[in-house]
DSSP file (Angstrom, degrees, kcal/mol; ACC not computed):
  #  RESIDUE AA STRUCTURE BP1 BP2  ACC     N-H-->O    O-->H-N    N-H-->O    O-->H-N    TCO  KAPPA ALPHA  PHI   PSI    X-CA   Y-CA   Z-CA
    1    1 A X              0   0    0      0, 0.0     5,-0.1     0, 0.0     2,-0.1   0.000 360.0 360.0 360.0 125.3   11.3    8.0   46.6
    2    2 A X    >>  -     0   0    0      1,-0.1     4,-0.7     3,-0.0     3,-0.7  -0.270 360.0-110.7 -72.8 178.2    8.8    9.3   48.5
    3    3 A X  H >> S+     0   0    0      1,-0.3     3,-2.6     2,-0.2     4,-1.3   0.995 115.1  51.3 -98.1 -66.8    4.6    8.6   47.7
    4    4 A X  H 3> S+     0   0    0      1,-0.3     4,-1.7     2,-0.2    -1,-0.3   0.690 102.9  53.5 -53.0 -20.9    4.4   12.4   46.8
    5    5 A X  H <4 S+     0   0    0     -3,-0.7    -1,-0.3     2,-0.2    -2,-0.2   0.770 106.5  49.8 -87.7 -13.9    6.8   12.6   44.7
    6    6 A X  H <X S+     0   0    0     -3,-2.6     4,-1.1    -4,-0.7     3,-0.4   0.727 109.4  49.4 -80.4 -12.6    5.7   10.0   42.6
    7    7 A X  H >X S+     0   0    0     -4,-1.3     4,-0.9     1,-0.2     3,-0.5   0.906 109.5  55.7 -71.2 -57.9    2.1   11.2   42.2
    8    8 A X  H 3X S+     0   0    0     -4,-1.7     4,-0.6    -5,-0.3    -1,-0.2   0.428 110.3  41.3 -59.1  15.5    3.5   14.5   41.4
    9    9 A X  H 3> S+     0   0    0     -3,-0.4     4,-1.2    -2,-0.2    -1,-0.2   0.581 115.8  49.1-127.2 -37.0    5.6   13.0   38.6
   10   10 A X  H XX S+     0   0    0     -4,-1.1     3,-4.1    -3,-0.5     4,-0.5   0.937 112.8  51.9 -51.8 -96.4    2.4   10.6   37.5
   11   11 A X  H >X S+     0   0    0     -4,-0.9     3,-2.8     1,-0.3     4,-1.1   0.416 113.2  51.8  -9.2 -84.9    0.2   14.4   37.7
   12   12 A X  H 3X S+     0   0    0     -4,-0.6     4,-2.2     1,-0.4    -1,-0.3   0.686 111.1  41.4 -22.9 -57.1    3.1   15.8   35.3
   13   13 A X  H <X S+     0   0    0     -3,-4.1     4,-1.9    -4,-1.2    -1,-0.4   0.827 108.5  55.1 -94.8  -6.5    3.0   13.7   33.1
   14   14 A X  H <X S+     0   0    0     -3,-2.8     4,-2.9    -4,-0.5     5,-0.2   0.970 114.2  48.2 -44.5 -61.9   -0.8   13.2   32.8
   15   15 A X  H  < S+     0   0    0     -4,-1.1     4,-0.5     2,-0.3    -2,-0.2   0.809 106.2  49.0 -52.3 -51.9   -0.9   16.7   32.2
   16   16 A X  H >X S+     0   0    0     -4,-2.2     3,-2.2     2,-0.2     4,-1.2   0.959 114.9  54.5 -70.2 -71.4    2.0   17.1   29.5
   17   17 A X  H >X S+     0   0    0     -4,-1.9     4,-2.7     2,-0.3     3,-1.0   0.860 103.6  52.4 -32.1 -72.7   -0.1   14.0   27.9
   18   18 A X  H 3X S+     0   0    0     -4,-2.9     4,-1.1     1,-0.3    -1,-0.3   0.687 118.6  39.4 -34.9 -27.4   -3.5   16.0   27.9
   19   19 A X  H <> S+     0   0    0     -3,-2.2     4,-0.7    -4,-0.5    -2,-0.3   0.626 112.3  51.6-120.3 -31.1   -1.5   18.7   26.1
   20   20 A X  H <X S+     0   0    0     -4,-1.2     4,-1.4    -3,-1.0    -2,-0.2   0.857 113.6  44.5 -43.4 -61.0    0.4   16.7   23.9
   21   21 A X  H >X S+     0   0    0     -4,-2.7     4,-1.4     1,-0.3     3,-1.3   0.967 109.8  55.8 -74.2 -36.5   -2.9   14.7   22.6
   22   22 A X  H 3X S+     0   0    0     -4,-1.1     4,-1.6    -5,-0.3     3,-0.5   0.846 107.2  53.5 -59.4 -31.7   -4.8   17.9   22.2
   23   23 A X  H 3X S+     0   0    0     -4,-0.7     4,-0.7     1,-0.2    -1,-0.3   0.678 107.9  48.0 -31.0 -49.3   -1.9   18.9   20.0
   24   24 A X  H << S+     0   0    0     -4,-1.4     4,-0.2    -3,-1.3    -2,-0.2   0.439 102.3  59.3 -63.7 -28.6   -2.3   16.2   18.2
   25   25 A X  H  < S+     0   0    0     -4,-1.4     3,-0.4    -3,-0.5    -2,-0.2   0.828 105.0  52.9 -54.3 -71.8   -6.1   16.7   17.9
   26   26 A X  H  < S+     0   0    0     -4,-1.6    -2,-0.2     1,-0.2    -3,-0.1   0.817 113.1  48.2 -58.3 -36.5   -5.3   20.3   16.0
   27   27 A X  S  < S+     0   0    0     -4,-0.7    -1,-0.2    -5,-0.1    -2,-0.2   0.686  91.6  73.9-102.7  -6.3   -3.0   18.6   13.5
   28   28 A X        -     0   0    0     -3,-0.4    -3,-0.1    -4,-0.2     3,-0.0  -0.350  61.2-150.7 -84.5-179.0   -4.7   15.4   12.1
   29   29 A X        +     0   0    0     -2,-0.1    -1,-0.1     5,-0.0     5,-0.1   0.832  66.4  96.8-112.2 -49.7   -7.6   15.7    9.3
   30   30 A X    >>  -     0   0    0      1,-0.1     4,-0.8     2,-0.0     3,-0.8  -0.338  67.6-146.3 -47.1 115.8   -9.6   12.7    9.9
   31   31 A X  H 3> S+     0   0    0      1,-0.2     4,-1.6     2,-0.2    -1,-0.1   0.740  95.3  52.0 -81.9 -28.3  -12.6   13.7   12.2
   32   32 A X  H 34 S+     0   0    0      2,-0.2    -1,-0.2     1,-0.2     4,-0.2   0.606 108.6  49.2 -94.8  -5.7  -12.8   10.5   14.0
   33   33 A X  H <4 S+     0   0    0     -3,-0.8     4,-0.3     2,-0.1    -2,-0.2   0.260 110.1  52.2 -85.1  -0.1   -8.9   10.3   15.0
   34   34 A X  H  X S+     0   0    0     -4,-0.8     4,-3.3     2,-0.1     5,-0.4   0.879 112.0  49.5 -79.2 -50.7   -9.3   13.7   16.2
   35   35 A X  H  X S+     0   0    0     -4,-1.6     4,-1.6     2,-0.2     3,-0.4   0.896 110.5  45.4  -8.7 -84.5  -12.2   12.2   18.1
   36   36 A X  H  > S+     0   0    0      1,-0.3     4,-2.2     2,-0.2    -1,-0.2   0.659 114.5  49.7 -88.4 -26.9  -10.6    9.5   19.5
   37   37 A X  H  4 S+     0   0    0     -4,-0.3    -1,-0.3     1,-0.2    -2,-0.2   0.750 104.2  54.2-109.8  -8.1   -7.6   11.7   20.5
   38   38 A X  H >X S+     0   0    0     -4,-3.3     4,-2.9    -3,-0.4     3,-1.2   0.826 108.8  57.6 -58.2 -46.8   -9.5   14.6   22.3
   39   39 A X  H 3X S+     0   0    0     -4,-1.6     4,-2.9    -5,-0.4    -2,-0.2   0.946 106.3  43.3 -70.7 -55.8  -11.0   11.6   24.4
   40   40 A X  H 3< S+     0   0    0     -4,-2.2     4,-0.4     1,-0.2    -1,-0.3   0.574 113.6  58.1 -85.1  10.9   -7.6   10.3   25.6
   41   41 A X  H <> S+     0   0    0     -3,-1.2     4,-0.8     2,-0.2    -2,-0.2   0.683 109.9  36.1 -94.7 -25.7   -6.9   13.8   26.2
   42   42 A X  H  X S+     0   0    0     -4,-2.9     4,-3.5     3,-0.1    -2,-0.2   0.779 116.7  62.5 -65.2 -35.1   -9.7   14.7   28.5
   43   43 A X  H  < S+     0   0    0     -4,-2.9     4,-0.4    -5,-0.3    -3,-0.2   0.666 107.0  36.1 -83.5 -23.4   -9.1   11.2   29.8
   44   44 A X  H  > S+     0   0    0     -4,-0.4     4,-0.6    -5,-0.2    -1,-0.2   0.729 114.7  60.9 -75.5 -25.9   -5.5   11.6   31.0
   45   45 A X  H  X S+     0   0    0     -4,-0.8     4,-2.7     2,-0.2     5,-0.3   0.891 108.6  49.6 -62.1 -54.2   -6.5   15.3   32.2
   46   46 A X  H  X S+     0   0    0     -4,-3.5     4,-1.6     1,-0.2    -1,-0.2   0.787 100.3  51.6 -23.7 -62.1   -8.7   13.6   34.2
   47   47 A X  H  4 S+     0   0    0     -4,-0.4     4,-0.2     2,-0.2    -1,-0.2   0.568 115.6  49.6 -92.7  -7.2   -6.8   10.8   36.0
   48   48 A X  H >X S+     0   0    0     -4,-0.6     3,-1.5     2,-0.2     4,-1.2   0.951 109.1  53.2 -52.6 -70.1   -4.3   13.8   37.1
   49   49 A X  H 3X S+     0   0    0     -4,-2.7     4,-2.2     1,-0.3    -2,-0.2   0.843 115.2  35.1 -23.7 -54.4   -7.3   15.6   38.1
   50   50 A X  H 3X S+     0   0    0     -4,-1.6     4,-0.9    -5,-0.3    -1,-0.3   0.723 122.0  52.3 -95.1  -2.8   -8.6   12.6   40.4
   51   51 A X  H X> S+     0   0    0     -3,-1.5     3,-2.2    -4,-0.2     4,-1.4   0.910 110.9  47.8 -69.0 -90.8   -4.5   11.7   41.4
   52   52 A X  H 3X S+     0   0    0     -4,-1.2     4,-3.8     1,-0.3     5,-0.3   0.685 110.0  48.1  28.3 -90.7   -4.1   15.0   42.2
   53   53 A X  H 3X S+     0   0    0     -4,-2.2     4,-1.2     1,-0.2    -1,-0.3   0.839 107.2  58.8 -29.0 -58.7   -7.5   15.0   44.4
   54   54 A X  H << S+     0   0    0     -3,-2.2     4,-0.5    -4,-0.9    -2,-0.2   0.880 106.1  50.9 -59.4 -49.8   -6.3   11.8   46.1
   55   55 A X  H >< S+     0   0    0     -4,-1.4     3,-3.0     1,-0.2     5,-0.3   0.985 110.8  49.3 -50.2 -71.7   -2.9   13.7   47.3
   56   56 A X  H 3X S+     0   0    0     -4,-3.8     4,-0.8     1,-0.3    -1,-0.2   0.707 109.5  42.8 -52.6 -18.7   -4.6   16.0   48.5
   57   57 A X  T 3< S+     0   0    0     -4,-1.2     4,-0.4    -5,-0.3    -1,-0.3   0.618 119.4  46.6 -88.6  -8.1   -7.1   14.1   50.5
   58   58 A X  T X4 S+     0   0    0     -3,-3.0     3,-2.6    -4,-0.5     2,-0.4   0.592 115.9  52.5-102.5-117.9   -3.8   11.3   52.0
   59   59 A X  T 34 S+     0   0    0      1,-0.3     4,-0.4     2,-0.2    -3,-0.1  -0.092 110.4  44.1  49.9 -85.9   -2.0   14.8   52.6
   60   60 A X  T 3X S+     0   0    0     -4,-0.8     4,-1.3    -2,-0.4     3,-0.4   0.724 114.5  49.2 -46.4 -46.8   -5.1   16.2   54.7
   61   61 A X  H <> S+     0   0    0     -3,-2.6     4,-2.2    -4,-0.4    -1,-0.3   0.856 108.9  52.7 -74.6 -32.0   -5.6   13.1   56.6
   62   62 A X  H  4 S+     0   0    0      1,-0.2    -2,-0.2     2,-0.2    -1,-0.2   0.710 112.8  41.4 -78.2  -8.6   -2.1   12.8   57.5
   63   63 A X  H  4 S+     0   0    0     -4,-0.4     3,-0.3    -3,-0.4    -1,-0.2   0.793 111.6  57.1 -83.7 -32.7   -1.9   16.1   58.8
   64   64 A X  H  < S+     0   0    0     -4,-1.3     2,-0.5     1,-0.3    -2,-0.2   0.736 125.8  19.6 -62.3 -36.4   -5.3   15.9   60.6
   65   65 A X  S  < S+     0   0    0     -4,-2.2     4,-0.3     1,-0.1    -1,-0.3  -0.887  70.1 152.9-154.9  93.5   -4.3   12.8   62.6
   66   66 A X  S >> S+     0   0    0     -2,-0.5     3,-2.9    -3,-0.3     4,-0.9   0.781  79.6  56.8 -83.4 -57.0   -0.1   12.6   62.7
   67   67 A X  H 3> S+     0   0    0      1,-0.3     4,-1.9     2,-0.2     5,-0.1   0.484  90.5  59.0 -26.8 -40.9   -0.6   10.8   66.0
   68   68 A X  H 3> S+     0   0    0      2,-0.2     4,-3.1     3,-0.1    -1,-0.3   0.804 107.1  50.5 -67.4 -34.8   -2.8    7.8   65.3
   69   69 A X  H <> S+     0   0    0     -3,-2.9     4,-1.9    -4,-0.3     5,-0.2   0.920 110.0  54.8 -75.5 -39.5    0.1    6.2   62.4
   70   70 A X  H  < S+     0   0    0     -4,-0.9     4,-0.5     2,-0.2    -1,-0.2   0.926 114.1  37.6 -59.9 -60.4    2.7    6.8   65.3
   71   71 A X  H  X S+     0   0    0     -4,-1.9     4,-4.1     2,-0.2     5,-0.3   0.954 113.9  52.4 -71.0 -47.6    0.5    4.4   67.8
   72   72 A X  H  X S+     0   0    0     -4,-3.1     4,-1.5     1,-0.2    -2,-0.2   0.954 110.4  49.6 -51.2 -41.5   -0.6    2.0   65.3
   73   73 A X  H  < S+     0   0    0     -4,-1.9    -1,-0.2     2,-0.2     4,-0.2   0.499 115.3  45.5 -52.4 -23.4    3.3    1.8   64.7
   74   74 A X  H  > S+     0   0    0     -4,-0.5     4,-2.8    -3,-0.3     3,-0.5   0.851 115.7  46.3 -91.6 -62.1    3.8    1.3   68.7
   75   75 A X  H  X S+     0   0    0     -4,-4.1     4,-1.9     1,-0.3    -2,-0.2   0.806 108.0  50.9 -68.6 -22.5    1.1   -1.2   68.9
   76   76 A X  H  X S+     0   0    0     -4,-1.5     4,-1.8    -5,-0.3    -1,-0.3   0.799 112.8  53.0 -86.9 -26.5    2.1   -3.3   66.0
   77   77 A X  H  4 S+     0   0    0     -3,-0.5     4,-0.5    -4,-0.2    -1,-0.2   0.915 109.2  43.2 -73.8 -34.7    5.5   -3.2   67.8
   78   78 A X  H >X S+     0   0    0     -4,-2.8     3,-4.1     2,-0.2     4,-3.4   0.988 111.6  62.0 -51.0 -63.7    4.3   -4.4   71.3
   79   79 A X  H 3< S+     0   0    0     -4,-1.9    -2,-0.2     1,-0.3    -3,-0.1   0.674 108.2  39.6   4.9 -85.9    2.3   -6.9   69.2
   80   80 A X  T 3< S+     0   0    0     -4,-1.8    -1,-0.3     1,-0.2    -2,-0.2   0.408 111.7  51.7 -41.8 -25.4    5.3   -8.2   68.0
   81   81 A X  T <4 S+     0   0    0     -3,-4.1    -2,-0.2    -4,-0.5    -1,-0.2   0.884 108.9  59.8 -87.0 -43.6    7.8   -8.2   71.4
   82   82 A X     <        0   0    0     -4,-3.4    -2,-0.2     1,-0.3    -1,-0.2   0.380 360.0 360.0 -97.6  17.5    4.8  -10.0   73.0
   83   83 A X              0   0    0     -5,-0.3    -1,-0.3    -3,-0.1    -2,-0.1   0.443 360.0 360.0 -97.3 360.0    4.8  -13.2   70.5
């Protein structure tokens, strides 16, 4: 599996979790597990959020500069022939 598809499958399910606990939020009574469960719903919304972010910044670089992973991949191979 490639990288992106597992960050988009982490994202998913952060998200479905944010929406799930907020769900969860509207249906208890107790003000202080609703509390508790808003918090781990901002708080998975979040670490999508900054997942997310991350793709798009490896993404960006990788487009920006295909060439440089392709010579580090050459030189680590001379490297190697010449031990």
């Amino acid at each position: 599996m490639k990288v992106e598809s597992v960050v988009v499958a982490v994202l998913m399910i952060c998200i479905f979790l944010s929406f799930y606990f907020t769900f969860l939020s509207f249906q208890t009574v107790d003000a202080d597990i609703k509390r508790q469960i808003l918090v781990l719903a901002v708080l998975s919304l979040v670490a999508g959020v900054v997942m997310m972010a991350s793709l798009t910044i490896y993404l960006g670089v990788k487009r920006i500069f295909p060439r440089i992973d392709d010579q580090l991949k050459s030189n680590a191979a001379s490297e190697n022939d010449e031990k």
